[in-house]
C-alpha positions as CSV (number, residue, x, y, z in Angstrom):
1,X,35.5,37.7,26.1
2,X,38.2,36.4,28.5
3,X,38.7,33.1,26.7
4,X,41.9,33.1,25.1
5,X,45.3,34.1,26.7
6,X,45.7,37.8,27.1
7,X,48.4,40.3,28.5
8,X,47.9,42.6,31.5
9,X,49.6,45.7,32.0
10,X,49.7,47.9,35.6
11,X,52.2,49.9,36.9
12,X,54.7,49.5,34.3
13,X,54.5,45.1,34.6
14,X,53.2,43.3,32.1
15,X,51.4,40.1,32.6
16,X,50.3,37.0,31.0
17,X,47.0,36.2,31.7
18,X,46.0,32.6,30.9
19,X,42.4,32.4,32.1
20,X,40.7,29.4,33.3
21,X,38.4,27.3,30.9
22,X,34.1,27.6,31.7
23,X,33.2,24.5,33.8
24,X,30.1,23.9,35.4
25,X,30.0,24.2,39.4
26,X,27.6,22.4,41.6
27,X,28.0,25.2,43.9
28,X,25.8,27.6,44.8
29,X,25.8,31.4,43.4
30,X,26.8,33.0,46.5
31,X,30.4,30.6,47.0
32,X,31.1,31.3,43.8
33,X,31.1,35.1,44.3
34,X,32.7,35.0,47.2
35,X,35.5,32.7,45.6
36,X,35.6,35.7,42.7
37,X,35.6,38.3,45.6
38,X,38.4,36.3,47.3
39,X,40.3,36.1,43.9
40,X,40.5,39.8,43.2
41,X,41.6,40.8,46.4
42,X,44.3,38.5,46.1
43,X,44.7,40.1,42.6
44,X,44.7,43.3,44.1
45,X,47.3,41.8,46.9
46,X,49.6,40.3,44.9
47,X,50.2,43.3,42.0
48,X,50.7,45.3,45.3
49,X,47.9,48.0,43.9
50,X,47.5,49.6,47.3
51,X,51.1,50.6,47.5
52,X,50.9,51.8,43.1
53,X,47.6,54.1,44.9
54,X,49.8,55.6,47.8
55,X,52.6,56.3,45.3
56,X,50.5,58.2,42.8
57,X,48.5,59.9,45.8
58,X,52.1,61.4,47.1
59,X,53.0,62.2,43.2
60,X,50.4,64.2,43.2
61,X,50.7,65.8,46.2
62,X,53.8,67.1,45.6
63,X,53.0,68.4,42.0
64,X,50.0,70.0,43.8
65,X,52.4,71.5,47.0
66,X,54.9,72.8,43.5
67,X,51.7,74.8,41.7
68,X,50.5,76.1,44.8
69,X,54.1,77.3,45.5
70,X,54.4,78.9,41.7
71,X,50.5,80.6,42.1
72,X,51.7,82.2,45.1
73,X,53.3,85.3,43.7
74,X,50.7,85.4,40.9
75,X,48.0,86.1,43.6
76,X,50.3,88.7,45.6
77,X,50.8,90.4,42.4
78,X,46.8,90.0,41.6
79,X,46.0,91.1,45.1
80,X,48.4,94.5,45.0
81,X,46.8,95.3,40.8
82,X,43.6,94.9,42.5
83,X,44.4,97.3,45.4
84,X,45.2,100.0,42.9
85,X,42.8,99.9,40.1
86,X,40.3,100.3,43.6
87,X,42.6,103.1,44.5
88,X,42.1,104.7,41.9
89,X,38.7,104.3,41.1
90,X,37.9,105.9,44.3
91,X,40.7,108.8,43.3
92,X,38.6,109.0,39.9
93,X,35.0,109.1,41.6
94,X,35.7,112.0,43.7
């Protein structure tokens, strides 16, 4: 799949990809996985996709912190309807 250049996009970089060419190892199975293990988290080190996680974590945040703010006097005004039509359902039963 990965056999021919490609280009990588995250967070707004793009990147050339040139990926290496299939060779047979005379290692064993478990160094090459941890060889592949080591080589995405330097992947992950190197595009810096911790700090890209933190940023859209605190993004969020604050888009969550601004609909809870605007939902806040919707509920007050949910809360005092609610108070009423109870109000007067009582006034109506008797």
């Amino acid at each position: 799949m990965f056999e021919e250049p490609f280009k990588l996009r995250i967070n707004e970089t793009s990147y050339n990809v040139e990926p290496p060419s299939l060779f047979v190892s005379n290692k064993p199975a478990r160094d090459i996985l941890s060889d592949v293990s080591n080589s995405v988290t330097k992947l992950y080190h190197d595009l810096r996709l911790n700090q890209h996680v933190l940023y859209r974590e605190r993004e969020l945040e604050n888009q969550l912190t601004f609909l809870r703010e605007s939902v806040q006097p919707l509920n007050e005004v949910h809360h005092q309807l609610s108070n009423k039509a109870i109000r007067r359902l009582k006034w109506f039963v008797n």
